[in-house]
C-alpha positions in Angstrom: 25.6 130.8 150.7 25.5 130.6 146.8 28.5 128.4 146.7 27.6 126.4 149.6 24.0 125.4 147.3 25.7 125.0 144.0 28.4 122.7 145.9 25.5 120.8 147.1 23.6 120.6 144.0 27.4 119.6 142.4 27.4 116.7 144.8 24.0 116.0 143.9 23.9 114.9 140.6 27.5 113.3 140.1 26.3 110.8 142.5 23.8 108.6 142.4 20.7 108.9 143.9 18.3 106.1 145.6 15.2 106.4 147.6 14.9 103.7 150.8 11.9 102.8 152.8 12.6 101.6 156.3 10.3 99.3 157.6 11.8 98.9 160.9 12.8 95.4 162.5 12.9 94.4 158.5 15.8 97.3 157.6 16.0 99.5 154.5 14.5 98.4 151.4 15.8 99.7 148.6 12.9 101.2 145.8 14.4 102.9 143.3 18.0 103.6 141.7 18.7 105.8 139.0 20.9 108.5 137.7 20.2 111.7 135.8 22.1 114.7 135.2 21.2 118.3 134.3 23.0 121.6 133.2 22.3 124.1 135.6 22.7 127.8 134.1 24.8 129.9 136.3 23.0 132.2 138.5 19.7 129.6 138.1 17.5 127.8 140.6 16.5 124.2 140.1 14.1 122.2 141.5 13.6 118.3 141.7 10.9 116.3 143.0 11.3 112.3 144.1 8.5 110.0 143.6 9.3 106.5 144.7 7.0 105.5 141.6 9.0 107.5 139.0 12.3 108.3 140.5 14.1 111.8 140.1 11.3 114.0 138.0 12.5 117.6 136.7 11.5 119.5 133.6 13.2 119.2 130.2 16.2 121.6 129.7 15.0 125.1 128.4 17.5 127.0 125.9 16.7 130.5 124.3 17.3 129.3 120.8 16.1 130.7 117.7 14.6 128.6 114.8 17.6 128.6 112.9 19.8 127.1 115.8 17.0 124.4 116.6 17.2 122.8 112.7 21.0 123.1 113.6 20.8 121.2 117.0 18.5 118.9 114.7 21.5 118.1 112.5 23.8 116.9 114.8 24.8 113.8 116.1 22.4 113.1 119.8 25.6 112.7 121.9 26.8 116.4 120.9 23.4 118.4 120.8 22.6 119.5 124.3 26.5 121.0 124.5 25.6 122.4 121.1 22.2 124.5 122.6 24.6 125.7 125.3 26.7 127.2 123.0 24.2 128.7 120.6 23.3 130.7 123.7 26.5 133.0 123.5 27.3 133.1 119.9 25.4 134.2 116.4 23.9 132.7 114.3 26.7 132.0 111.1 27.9 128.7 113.0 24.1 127.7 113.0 23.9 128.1 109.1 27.6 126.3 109.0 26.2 123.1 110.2 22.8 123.4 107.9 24.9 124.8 104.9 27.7 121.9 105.0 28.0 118.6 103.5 26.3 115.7 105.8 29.9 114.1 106.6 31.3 117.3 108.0 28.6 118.0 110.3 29.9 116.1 113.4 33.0 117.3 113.0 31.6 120.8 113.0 29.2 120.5 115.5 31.9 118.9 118.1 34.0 121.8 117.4 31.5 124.2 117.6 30.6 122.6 120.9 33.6 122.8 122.9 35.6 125.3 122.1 35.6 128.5 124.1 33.0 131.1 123.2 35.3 133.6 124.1 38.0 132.2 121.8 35.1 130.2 118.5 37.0 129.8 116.0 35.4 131.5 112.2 33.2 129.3 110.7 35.2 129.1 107.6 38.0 127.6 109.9 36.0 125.2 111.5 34.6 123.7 108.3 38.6 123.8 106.7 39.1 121.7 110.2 36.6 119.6 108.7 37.4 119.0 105.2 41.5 118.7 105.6 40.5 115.6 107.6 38.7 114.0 105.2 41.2 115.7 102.1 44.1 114.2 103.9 42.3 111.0 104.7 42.8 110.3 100.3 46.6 110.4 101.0 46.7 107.8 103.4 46.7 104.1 103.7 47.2 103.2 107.8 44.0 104.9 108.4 39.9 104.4 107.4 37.4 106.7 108.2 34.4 105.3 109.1 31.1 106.8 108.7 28.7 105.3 111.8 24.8 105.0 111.3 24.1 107.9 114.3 25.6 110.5 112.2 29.0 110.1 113.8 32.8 109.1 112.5 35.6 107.2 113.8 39.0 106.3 112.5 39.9 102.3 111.4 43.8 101.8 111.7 46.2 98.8 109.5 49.1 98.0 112.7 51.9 95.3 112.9 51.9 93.2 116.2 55.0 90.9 115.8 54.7 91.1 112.4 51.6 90.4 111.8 48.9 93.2 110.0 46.2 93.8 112.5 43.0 96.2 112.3 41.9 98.6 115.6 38.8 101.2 115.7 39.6 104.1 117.5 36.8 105.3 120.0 35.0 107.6 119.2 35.3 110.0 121.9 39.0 109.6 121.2 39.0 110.4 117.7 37.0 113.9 118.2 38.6 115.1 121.0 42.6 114.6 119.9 42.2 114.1 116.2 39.5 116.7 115.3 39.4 119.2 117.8 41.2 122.8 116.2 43.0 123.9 118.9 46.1 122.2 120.0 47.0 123.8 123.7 46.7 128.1 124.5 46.6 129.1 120.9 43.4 130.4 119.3 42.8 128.5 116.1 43.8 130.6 113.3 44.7 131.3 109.5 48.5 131.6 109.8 50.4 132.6 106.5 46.4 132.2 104.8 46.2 128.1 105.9 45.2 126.5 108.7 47.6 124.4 110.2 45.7 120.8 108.9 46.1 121.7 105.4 49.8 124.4 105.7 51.4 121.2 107.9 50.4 118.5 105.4 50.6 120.1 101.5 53.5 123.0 102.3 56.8 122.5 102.8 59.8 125.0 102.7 63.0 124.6 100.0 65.4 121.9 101.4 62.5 120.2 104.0 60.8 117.5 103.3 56.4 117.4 102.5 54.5 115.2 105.6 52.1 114.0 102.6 55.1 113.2 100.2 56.9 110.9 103.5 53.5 109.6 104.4 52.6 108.2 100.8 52.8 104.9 100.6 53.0 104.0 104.8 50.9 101.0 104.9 51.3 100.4 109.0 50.1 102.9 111.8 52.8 101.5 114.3 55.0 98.4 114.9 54.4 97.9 118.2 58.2 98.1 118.5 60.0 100.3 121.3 63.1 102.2 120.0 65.0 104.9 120.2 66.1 106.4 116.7 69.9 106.9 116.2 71.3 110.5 116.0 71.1 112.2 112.0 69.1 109.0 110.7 68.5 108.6 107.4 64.9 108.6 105.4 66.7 105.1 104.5 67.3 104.1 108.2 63.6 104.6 109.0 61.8 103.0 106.1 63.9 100.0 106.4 63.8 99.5 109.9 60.0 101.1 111.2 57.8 101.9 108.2 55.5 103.3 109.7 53.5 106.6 110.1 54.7 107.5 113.8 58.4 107.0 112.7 57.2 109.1 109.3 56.0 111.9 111.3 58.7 111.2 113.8 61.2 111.7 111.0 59.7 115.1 109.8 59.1 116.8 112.7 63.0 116.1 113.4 63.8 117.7 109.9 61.5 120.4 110.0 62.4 121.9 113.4 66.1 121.3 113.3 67.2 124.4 115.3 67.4 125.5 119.0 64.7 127.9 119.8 65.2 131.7 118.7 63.2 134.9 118.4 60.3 135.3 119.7 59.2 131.8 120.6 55.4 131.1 118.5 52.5 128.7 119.7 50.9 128.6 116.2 52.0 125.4 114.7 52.5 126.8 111.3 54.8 129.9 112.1 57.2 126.8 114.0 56.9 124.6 111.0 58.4 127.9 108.8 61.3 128.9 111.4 62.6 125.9 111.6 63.6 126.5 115.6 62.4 125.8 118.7 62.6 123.7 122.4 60.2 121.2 123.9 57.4 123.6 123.5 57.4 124.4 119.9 58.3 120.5 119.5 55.2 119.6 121.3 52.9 121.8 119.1 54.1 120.8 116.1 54.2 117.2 116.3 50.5 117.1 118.1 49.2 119.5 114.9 51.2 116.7 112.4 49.4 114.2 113.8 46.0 115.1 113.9 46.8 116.5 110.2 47.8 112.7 109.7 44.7 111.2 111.5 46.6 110.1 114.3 45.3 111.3 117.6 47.4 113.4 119.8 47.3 115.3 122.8 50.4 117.5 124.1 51.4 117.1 128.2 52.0 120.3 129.8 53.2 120.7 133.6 51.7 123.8 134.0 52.1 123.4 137.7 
């Protein structure tokens, strides 16, 4: 019976709601139309009340926050906060004094990450502020990409492209830039120190004897992307690339091809750094690498798995 209420509650307030008053021969009139939605705590009753005055009326959202979390919540960007207060429900207090303790411009970032990873799997907070300040250390290393600081506390990415040759400026969305350039985790790995780094700064600043350094190849890239379709030709030359497509996704195209140039051995790691320092792997270790690369080099990315 529980799942047959929350079902309906579900239904409820993904869809619209709208009040009618029938006045017989003259049909439905329509007198109000609104939407609203709510987070229901699991295991919690909720009540709503219509008034064809006021539309839907409920109360405000209660969370068991302490003071410390509230000045936290207070911090962050609008958009992220009520995501935040569920959060601060399951985990201490350190992540609270992260977001009041760090500088202004990391704070979205922080608070984003805080808010959707998995409290069963939160990151430290010194990794999540590393997460934060690699973007904005790498972001001094390259040209294609401009953060932007936005008046609501927020951040987006500003990318240089070539469209038939010409130099042309795009804004990323916003929504795009957090979830698949900031967000720590890359698929099913936790998001952790590996060899002492995370994998934003080991990716970008390390590179073994004899393999070449993603912020030496990306110095000097002035163009995100072409806008060109191609398919690289087998053993290509740093040469090849620059003079045909110089450009960050043939950069980082080019590295990850150097970097894992070996068939998958051993024991077969999800942790972007431990694939960058074997040198081995298949599609999956491919995958993980070149998603982490990206995001180190401000370019969003998301892996596609067929988990199915």
């Amino acid at each position: 019976m529980n799942k047959i209420i929350a079902f309906g509650m579900a239904i409820l307030f993904l869809l619209p709601a709208a009040g009618f008053i029938n006045n017989g021969n003259k049909g439905k009139q329509l007198i109000w139309y609104g939407e609203k939605s709510i987070y229901i705590k699991a295991g919690d009753d909720f009540y709503i009340h219509f008034n064809s005055s006021h539309g839907l009326e409920f109360k405000e959202q209660q969370f068991n926050l302490t003071s410390l979390e509230k000045k936290a919540i207070a911090r962050a960007p609008p958009w992220i906060r009520s995501r935040l207060a569920r959060q601060f429900e399951f985990i201490n207090e350190s992540y609270a004094r992260l977001i009041l303790n760090s500088p202004r411009k990391y704070v979205d970032e922080i608070a984003f990450s805080i808010a959707t990873c998995p409290v069963n799997a939160m990151p430290p907070p010194k990794l999540l502020y590393d997460n934060a300040r690699f973007i904005y250390q790498n972001a001094k290393h390259i040209q294609y990409a401009r953060l932007i600081e936005l008046d609501n506390g927020s951040t987006t990415i500003e990318y240089t492209m070539l469209d038939n040759g010409k130099e042309k400026h795009i804004v990323c969305p916003m929504s795009i830039y957090y979830r698949y350039v900031v967000h720590p985790r890359i698929t099913f790995e936790d998001a952790e120190y590996v060899y002492g780094k995370f994998w934003r700064e080991y990716l970008f600043y390390h590179n073994d004897i004899d393999y070449p350094l993603l912020m030496e190849k990306l110095n000097g890239i002035e163009w995100l992307w072409d806008n060109k379709t191609y398919y690289p030709p087998a053993h290509r030359t740093w040469k090849w690339s620059m003079e045909n497509h110089p450009t960050a996704i043939e950069t980082l195209n080019y590295w990850v091809g150097k970097t894992v140039n070996q068939l998958a051995t051993g024991d077969r790691p999800g942790q972007p750094n431990v694939i960058a320092h074997e040198h081995n792997g298949y599609c999956g270790e491919l995958q993980q690498i070149a998603v982490a690369a990206q995001r180190a080099a401000l370019i969003p990315s998301v892996g596609i798995c067929d988990l199915g």
